[in-house]
PDB file of N, CA, C, O and CB in Angstrom:
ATOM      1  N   UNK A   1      35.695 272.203  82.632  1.00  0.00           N
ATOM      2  CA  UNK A   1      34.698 273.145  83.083  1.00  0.00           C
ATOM      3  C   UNK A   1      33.317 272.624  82.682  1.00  0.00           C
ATOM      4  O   UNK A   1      32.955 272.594  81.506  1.00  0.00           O
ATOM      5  CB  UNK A   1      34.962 274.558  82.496  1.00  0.00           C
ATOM      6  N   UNK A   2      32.773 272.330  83.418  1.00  0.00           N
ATOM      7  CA  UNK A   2      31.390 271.977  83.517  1.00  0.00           C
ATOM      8  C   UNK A   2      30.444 273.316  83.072  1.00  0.00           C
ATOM      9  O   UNK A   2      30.003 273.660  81.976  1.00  0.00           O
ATOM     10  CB  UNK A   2      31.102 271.467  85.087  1.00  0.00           C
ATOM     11  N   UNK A   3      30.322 273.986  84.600  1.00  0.00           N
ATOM     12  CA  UNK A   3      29.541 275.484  84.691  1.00  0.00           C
ATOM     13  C   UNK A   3      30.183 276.668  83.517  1.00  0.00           C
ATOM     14  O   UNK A   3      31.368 276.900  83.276  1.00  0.00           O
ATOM     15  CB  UNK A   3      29.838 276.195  86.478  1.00  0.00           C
ATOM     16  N   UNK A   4      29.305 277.119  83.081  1.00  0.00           N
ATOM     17  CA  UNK A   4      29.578 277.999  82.337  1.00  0.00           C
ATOM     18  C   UNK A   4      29.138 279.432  82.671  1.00  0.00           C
ATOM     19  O   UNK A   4      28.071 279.694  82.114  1.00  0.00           O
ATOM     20  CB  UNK A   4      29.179 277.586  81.280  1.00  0.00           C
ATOM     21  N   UNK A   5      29.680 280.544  83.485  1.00  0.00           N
ATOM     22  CA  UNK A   5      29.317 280.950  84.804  1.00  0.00           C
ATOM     23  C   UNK A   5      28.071 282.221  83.325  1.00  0.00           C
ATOM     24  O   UNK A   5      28.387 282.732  82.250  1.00  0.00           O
ATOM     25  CB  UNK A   5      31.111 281.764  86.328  1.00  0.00           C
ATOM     26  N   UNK A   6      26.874 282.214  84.041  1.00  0.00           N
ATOM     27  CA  UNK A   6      25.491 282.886  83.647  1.00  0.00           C
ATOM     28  C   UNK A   6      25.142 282.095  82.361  1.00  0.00           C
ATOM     29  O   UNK A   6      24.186 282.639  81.809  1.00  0.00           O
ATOM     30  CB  UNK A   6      25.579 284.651  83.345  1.00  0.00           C
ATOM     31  N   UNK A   7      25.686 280.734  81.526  1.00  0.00           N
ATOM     32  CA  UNK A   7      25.282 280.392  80.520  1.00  0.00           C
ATOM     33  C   UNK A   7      24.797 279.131  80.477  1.00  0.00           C
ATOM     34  O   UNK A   7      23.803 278.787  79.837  1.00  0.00           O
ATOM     35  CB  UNK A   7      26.045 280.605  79.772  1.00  0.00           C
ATOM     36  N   UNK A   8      25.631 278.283  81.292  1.00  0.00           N
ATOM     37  CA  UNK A   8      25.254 277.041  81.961  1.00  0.00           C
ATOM     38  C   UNK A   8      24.594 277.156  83.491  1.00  0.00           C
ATOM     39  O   UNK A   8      23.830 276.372  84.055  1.00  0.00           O
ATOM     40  CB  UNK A   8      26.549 276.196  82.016  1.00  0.00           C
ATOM     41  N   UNK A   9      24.971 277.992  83.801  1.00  0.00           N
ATOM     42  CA  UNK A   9      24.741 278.348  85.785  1.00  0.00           C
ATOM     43  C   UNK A   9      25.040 279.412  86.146  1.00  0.00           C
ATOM     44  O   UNK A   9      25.049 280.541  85.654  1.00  0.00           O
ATOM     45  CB  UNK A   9      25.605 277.582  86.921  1.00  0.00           C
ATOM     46  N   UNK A  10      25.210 279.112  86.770  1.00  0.00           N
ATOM     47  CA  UNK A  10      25.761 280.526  88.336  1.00  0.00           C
ATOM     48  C   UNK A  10      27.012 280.337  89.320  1.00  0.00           C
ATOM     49  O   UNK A  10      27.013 279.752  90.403  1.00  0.00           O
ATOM     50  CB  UNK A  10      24.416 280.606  89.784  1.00  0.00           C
ATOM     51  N   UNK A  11      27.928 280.889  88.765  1.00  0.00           N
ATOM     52  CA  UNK A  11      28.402 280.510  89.733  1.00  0.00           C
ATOM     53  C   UNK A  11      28.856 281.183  91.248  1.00  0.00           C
ATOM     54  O   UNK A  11      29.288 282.298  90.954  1.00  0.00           O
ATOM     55  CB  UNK A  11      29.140 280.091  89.178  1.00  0.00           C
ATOM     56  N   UNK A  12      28.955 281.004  92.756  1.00  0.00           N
ATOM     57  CA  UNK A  12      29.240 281.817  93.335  1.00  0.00           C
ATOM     58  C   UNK A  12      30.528 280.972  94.337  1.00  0.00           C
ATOM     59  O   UNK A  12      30.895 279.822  94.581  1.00  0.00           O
ATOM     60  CB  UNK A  12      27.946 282.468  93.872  1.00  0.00           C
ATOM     61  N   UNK A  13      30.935 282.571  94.738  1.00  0.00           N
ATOM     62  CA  UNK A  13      32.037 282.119  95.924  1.00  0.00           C
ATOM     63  C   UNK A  13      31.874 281.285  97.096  1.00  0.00           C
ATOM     64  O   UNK A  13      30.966 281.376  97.922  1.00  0.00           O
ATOM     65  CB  UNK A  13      32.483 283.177  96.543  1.00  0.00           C
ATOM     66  N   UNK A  14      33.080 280.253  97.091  1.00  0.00           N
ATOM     67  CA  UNK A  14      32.562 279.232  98.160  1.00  0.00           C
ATOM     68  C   UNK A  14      32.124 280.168  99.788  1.00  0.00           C
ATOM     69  O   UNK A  14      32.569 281.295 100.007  1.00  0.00           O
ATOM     70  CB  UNK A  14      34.057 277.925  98.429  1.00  0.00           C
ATOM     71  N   UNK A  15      31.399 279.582 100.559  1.00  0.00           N
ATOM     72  CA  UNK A  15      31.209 279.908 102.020  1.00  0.00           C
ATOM     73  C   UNK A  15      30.358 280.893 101.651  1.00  0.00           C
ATOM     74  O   UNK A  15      29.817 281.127 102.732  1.00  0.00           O
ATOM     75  CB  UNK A  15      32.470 280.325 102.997  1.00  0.00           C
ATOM     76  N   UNK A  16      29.805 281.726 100.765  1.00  0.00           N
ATOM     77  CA  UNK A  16      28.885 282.615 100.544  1.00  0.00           C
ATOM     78  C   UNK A  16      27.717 282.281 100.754  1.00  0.00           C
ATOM     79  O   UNK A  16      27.174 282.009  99.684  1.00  0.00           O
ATOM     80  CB  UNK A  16      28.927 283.037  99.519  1.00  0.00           C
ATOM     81  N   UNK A  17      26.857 282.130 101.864  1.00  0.00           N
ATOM     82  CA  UNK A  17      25.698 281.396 101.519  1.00  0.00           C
ATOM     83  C   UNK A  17      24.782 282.753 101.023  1.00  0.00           C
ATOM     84  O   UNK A  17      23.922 282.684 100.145  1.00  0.00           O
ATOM     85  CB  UNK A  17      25.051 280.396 102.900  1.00  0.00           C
ATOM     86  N   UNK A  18      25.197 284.205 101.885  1.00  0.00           N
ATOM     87  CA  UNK A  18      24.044 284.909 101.153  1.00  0.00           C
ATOM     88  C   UNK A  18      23.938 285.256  99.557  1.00  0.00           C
ATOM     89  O   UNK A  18      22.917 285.652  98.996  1.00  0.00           O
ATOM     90  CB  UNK A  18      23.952 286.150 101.791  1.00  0.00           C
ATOM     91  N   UNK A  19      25.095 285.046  99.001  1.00  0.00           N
ATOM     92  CA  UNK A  19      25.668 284.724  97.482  1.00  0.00           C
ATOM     93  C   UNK A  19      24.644 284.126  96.547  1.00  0.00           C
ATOM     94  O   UNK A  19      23.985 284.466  95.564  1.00  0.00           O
ATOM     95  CB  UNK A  19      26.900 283.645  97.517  1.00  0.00           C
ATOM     96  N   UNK A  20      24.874 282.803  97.520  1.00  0.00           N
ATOM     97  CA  UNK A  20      24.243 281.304  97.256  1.00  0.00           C
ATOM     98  C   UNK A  20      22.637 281.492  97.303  1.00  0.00           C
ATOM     99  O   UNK A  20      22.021 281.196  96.278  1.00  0.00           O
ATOM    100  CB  UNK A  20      24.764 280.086  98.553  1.00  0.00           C
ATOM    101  N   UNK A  21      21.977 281.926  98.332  1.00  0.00           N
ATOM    102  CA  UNK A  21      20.741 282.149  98.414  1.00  0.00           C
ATOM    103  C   UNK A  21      19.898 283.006  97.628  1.00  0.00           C
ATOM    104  O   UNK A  21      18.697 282.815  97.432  1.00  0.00           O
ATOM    105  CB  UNK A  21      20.638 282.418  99.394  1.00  0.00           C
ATOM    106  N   UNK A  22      20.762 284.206  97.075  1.00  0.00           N
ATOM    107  CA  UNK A  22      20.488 285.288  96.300  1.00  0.00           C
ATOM    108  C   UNK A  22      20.010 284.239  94.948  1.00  0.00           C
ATOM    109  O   UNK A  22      18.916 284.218  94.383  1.00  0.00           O
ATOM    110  CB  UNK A  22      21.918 286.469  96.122  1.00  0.00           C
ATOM    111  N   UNK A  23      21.178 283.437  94.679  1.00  0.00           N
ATOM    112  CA  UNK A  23      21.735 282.530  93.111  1.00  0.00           C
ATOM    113  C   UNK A  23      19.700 281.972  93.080  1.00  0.00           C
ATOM    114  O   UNK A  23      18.830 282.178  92.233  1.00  0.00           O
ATOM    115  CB  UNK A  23      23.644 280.446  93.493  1.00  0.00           C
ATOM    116  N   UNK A  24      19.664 281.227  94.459  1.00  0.00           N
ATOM    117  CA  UNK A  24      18.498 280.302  94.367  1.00  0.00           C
ATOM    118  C   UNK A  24      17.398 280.928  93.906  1.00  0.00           C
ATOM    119  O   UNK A  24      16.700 280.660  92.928  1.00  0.00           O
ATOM    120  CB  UNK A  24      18.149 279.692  95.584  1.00  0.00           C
ATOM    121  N   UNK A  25      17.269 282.217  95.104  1.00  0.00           N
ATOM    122  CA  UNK A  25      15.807 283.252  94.813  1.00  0.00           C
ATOM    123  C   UNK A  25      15.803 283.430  93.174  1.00  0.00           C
ATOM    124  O   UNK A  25      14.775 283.095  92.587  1.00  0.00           O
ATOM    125  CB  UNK A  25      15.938 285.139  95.684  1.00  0.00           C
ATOM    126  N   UNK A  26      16.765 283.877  92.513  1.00  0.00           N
ATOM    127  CA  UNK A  26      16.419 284.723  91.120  1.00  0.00           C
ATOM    128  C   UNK A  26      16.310 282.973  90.389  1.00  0.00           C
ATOM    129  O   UNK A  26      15.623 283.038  89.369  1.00  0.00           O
ATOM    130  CB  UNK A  26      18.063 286.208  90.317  1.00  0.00           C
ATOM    131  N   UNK A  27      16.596 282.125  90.547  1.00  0.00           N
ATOM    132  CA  UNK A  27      16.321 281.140  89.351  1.00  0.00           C
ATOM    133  C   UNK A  27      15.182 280.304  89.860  1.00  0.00           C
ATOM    134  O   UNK A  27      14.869 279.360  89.135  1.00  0.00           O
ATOM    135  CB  UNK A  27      17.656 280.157  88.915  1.00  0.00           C
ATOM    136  N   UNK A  28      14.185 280.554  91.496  1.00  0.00           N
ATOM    137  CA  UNK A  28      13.178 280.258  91.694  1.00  0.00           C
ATOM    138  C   UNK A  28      11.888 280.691  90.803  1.00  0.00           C
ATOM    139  O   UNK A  28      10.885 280.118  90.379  1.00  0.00           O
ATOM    140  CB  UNK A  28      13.199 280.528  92.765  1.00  0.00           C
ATOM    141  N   UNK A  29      12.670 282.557  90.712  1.00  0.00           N
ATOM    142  CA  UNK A  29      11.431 283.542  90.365  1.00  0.00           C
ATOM    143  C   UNK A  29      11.796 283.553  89.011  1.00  0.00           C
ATOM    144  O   UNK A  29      10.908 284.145  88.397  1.00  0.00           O
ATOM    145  CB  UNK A  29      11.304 285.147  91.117  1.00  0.00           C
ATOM    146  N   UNK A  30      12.862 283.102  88.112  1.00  0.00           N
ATOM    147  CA  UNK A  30      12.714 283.142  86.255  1.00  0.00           C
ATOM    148  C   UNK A  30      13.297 281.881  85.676  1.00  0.00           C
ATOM    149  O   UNK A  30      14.424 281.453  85.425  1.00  0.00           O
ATOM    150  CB  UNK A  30      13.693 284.527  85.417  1.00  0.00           C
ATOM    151  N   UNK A  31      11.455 281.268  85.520  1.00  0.00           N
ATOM    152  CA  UNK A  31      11.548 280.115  84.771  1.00  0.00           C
ATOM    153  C   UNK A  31      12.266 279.943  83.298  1.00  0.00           C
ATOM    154  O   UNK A  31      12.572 278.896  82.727  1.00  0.00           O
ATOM    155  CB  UNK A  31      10.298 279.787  84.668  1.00  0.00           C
ATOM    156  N   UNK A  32      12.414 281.110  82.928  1.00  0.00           N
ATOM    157  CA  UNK A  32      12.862 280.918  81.199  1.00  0.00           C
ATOM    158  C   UNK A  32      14.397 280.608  81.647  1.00  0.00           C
ATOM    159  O   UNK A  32      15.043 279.727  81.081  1.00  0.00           O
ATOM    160  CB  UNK A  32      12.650 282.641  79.884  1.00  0.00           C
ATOM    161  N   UNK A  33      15.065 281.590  82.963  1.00  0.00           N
ATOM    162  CA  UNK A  33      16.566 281.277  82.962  1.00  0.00           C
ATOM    163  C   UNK A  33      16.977 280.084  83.211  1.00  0.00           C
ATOM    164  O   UNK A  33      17.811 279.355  82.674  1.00  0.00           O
ATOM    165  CB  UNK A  33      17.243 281.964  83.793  1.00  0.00           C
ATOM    166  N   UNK A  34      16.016 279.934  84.446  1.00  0.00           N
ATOM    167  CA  UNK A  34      16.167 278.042  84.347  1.00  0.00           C
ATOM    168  C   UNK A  34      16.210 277.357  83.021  1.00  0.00           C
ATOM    169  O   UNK A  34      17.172 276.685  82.650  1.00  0.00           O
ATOM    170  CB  UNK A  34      14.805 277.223  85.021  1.00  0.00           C
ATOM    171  N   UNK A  35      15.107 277.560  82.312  1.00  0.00           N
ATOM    172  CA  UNK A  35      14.932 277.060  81.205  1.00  0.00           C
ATOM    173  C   UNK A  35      16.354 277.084  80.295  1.00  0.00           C
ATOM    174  O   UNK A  35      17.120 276.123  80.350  1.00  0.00           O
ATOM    175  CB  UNK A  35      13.783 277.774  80.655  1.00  0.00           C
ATOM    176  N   UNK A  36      16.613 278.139  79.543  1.00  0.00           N
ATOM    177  CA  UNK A  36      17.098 278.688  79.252  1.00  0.00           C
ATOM    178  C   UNK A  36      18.751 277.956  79.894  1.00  0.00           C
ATOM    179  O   UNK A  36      19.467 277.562  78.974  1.00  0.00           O
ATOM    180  CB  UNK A  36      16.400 279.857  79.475  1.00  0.00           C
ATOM    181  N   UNK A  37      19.147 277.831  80.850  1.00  0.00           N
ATOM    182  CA  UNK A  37      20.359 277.430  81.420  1.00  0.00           C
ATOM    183  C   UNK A  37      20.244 275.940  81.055  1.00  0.00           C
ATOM    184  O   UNK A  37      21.187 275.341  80.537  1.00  0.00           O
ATOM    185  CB  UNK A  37      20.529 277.789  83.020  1.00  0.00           C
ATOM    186  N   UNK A  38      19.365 275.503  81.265  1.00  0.00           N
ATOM    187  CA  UNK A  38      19.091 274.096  81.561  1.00  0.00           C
ATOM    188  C   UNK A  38      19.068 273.392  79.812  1.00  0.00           C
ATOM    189  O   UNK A  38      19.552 272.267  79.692  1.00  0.00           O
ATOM    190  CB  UNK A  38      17.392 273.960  82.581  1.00  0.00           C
ATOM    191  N   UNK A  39      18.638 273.926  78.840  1.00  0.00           N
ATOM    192  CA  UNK A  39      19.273 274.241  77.452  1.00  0.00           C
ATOM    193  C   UNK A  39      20.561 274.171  77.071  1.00  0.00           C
ATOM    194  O   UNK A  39      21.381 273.345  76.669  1.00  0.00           O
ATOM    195  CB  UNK A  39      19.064 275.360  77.132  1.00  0.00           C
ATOM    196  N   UNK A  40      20.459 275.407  77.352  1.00  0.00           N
ATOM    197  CA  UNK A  40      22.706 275.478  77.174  1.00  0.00           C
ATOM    198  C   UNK A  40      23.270 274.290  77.926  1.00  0.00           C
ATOM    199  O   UNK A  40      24.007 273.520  77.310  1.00  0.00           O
ATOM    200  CB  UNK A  40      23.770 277.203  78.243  1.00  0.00           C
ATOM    201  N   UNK A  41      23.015 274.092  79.091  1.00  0.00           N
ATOM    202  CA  UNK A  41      23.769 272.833  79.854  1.00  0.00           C
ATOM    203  C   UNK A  41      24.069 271.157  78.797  1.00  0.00           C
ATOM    204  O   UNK A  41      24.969 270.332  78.642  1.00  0.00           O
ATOM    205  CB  UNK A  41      22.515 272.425  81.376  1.00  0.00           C
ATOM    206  N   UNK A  42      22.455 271.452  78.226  1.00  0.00           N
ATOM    207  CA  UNK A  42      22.711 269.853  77.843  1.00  0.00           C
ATOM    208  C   UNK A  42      23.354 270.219  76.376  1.00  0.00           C
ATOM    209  O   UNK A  42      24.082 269.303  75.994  1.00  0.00           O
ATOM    210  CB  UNK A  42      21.061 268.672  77.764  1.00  0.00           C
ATOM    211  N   UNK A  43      23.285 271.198  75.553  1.00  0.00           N
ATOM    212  CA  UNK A  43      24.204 271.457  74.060  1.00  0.00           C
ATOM    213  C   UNK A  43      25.594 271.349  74.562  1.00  0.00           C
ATOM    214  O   UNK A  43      26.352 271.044  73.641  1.00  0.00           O
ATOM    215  CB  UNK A  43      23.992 273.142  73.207  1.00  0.00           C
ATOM    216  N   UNK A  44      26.324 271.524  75.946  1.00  0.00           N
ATOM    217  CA  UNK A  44      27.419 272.333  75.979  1.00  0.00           C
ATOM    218  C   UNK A  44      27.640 270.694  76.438  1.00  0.00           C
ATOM    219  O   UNK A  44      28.723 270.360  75.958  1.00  0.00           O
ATOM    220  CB  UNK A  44      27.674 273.967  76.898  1.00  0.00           C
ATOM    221  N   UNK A  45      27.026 269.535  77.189  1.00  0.00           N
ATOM    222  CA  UNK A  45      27.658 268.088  77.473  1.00  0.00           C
ATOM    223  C   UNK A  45      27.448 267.149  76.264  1.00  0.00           C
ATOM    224  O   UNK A  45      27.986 266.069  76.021  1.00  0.00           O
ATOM    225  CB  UNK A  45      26.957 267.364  78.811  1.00  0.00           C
ATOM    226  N   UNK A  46      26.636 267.761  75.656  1.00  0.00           N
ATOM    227  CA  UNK A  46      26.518 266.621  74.504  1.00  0.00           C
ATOM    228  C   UNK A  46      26.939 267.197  73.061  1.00  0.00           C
ATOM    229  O   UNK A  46      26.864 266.534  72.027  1.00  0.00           O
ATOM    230  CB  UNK A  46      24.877 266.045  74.390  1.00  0.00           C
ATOM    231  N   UNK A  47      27.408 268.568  73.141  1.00  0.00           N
ATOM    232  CA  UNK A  47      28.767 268.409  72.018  1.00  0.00           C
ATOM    233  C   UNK A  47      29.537 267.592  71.650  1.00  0.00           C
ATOM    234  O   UNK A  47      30.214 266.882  72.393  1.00  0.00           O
ATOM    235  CB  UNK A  47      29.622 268.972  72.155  1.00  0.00           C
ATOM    236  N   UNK A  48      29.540 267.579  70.267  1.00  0.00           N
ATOM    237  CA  UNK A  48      30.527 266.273  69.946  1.00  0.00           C
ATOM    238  C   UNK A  48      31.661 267.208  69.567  1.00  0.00           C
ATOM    239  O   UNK A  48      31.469 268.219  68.891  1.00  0.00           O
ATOM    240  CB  UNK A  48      30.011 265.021  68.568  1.00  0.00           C
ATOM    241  N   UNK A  49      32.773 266.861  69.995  1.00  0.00           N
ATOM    242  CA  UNK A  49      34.502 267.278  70.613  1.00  0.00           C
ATOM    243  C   UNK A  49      35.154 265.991  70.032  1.00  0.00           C
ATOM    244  O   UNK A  49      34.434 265.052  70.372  1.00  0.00           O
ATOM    245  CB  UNK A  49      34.809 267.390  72.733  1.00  0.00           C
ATOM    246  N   UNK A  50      36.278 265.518  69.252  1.00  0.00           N
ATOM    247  CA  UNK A  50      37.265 264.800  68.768  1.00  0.00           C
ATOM    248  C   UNK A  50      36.149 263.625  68.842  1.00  0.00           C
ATOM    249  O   UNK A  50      36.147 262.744  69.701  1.00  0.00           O
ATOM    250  CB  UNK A  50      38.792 264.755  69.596  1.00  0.00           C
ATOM    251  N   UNK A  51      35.001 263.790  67.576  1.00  0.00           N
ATOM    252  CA  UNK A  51      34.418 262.351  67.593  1.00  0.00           C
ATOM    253  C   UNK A  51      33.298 262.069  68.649  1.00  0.00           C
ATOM    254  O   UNK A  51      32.592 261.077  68.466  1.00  0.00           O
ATOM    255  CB  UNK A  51      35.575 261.338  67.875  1.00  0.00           C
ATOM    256  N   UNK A  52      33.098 262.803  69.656  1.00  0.00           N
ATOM    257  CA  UNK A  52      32.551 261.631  70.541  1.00  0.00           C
ATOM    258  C   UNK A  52      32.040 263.045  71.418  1.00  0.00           C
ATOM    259  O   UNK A  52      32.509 264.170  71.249  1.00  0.00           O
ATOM    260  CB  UNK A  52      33.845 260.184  71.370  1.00  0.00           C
ATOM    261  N   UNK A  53      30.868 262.639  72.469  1.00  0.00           N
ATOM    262  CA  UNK A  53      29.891 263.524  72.948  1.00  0.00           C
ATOM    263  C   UNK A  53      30.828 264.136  74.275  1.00  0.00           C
ATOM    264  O   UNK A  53      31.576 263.334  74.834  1.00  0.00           O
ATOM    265  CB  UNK A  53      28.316 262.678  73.335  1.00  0.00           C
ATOM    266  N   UNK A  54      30.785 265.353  74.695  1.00  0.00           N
ATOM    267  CA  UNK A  54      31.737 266.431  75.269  1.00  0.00           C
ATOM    268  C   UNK A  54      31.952 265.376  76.736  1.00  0.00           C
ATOM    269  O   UNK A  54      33.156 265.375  76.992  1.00  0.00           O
ATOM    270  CB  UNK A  54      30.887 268.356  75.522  1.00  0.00           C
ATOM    271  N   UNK A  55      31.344 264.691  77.529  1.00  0.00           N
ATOM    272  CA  UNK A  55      31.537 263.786  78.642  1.00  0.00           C
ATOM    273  C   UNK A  55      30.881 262.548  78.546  1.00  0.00           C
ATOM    274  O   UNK A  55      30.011 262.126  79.309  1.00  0.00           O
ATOM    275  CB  UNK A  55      31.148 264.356  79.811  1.00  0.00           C
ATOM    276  N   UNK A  56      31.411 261.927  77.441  1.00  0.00           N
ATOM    277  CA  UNK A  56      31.099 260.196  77.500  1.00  0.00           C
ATOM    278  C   UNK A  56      32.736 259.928  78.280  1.00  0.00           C
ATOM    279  O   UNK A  56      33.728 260.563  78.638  1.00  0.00           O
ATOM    280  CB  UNK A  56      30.815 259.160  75.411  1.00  0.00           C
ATOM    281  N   UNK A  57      32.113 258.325  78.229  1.00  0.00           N
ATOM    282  CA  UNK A  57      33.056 257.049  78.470  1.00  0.00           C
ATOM    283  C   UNK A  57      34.075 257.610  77.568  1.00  0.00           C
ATOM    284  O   UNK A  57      35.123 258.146  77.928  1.00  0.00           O
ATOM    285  CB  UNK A  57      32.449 255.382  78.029  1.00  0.00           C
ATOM    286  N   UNK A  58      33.616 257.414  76.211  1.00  0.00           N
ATOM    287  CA  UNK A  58      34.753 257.300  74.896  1.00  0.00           C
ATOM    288  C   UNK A  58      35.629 258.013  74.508  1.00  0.00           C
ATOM    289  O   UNK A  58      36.699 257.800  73.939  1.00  0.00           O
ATOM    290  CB  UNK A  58      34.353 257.264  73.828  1.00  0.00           C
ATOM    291  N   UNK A  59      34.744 259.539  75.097  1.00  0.00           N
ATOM    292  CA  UNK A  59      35.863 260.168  74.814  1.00  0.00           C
ATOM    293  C   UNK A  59      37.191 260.651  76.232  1.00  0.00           C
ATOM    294  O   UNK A  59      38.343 261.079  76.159  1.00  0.00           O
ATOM    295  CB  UNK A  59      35.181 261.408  74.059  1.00  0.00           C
ATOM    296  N   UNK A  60      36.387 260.344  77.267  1.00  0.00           N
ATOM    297  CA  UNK A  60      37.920 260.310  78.100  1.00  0.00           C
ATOM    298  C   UNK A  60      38.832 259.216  77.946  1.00  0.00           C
ATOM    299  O   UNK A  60      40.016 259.472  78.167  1.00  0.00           O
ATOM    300  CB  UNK A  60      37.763 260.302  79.616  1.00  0.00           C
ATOM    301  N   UNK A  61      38.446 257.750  77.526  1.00  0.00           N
ATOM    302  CA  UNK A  61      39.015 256.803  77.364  1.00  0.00           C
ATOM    303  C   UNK A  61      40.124 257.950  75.720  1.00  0.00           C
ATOM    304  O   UNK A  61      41.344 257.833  75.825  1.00  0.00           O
ATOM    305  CB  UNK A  61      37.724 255.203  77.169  1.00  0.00           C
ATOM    306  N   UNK A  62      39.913 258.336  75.194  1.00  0.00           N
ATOM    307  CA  UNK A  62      40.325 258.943  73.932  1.00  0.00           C
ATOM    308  C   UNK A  62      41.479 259.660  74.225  1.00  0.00           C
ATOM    309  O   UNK A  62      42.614 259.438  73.803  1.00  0.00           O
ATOM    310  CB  UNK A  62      39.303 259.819  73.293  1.00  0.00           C
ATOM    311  N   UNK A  63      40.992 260.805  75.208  1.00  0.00           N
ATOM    312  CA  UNK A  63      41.846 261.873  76.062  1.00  0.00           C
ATOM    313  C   UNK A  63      42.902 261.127  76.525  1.00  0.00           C
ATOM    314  O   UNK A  63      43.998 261.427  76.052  1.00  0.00           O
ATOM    315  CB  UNK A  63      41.101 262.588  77.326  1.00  0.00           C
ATOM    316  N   UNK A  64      42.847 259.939  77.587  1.00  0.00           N
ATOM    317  CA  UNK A  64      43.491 259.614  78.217  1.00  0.00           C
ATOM    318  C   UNK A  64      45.281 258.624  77.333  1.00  0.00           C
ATOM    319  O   UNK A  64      46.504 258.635  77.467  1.00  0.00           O
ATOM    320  CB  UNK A  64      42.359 258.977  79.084  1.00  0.00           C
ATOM    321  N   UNK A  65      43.928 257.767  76.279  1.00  0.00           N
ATOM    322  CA  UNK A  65      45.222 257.790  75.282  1.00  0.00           C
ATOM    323  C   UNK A  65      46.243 258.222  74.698  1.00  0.00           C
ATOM    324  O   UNK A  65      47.328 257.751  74.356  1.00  0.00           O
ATOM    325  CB  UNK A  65      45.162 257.720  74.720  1.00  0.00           C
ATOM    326  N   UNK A  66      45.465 259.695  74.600  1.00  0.00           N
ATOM    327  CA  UNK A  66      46.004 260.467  73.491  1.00  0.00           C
ATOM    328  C   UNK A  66      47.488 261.519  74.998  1.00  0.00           C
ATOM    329  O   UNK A  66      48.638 261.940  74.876  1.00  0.00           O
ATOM    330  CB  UNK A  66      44.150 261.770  72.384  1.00  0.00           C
ATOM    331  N   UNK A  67      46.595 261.479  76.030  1.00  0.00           N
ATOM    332  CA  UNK A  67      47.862 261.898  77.280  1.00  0.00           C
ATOM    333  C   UNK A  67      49.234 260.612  77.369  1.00  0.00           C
ATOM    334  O   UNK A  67      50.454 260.780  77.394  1.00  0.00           O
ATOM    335  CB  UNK A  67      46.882 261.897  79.227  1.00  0.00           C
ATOM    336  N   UNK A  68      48.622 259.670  77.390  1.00  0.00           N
ATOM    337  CA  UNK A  68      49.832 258.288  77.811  1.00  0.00           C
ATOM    338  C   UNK A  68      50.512 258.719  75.939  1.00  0.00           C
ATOM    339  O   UNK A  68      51.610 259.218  75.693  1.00  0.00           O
ATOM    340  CB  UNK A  68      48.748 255.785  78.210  1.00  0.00           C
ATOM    341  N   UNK A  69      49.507 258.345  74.981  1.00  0.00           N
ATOM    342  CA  UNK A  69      50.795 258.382  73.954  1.00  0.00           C
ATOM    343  C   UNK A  69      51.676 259.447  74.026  1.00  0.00           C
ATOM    344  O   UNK A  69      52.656 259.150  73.343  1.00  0.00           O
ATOM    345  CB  UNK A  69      50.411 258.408  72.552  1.00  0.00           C
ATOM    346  N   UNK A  70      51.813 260.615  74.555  1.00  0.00           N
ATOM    347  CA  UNK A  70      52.142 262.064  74.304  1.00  0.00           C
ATOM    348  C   UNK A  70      53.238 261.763  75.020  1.00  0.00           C
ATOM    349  O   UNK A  70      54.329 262.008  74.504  1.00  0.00           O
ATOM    350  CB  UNK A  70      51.175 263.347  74.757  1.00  0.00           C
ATOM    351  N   UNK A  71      53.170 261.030  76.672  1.00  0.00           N
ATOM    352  CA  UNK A  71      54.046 261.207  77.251  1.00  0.00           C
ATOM    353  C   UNK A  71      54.902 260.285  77.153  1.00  0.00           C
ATOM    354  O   UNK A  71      55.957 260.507  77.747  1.00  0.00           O
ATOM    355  CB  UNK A  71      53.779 261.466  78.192  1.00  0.00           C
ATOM    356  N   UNK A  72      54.776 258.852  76.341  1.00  0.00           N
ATOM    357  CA  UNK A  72      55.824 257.940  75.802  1.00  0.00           C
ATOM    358  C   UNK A  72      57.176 258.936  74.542  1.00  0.00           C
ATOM    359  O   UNK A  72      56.883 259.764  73.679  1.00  0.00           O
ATOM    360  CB  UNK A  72      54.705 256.538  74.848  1.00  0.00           C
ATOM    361  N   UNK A  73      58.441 258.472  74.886  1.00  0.00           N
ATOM    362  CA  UNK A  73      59.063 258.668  74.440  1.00  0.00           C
ATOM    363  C   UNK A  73      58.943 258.191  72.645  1.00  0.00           C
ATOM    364  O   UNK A  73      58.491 257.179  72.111  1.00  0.00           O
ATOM    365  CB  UNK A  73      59.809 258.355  75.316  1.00  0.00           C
ATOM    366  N   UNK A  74      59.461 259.218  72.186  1.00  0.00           N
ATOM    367  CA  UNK A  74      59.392 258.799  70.484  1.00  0.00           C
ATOM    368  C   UNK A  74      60.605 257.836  70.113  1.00  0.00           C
ATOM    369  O   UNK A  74      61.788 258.138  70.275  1.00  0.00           O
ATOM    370  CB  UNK A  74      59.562 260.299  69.382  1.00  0.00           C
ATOM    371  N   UNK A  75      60.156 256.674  69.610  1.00  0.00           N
ATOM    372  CA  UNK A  75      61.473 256.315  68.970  1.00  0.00           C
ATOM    373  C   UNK A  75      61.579 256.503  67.547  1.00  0.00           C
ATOM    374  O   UNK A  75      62.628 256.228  66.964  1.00  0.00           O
ATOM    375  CB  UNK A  75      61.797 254.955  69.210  1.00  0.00           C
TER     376      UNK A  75
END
């Protein structure tokens, strides 16, 4: 999860454009929410999670290890 629905963004239902347009108007007219979102966005990707910043290289390379070792049989 990327969006963090009113903390990171907004989120709305697909094909909604009047949804969608509504989303645009209110974060045209309040700069702090922008602000404010645009804040939370970058704390919530650059958390550091098992070592390493919430969406680097390193740590999916990490994830992905840690999936292949899981699914090798134990001897």
């Amino acid at each position: 999860m990327v969006v963090k629905n009113g903390i990171t963004g907004i989120l709305v239902q697909p094909r909604n454009a009047v949804a969608l347009a509504e989303v645009v108007l209110k974060l045209d007219k309040n700069k702090e929410l922008r602000e404010k979102m645009g804040e939370e966005g970058k704390k919530w990707v650059t958390e550091i999670v098992d070592g390493y910043s919430r969406f680097n290289v390193e740590r999916m390379l990490f994830l992905l290890e840690e999936l292949y070792e899981n699914l090798l049989p134990k001897v």
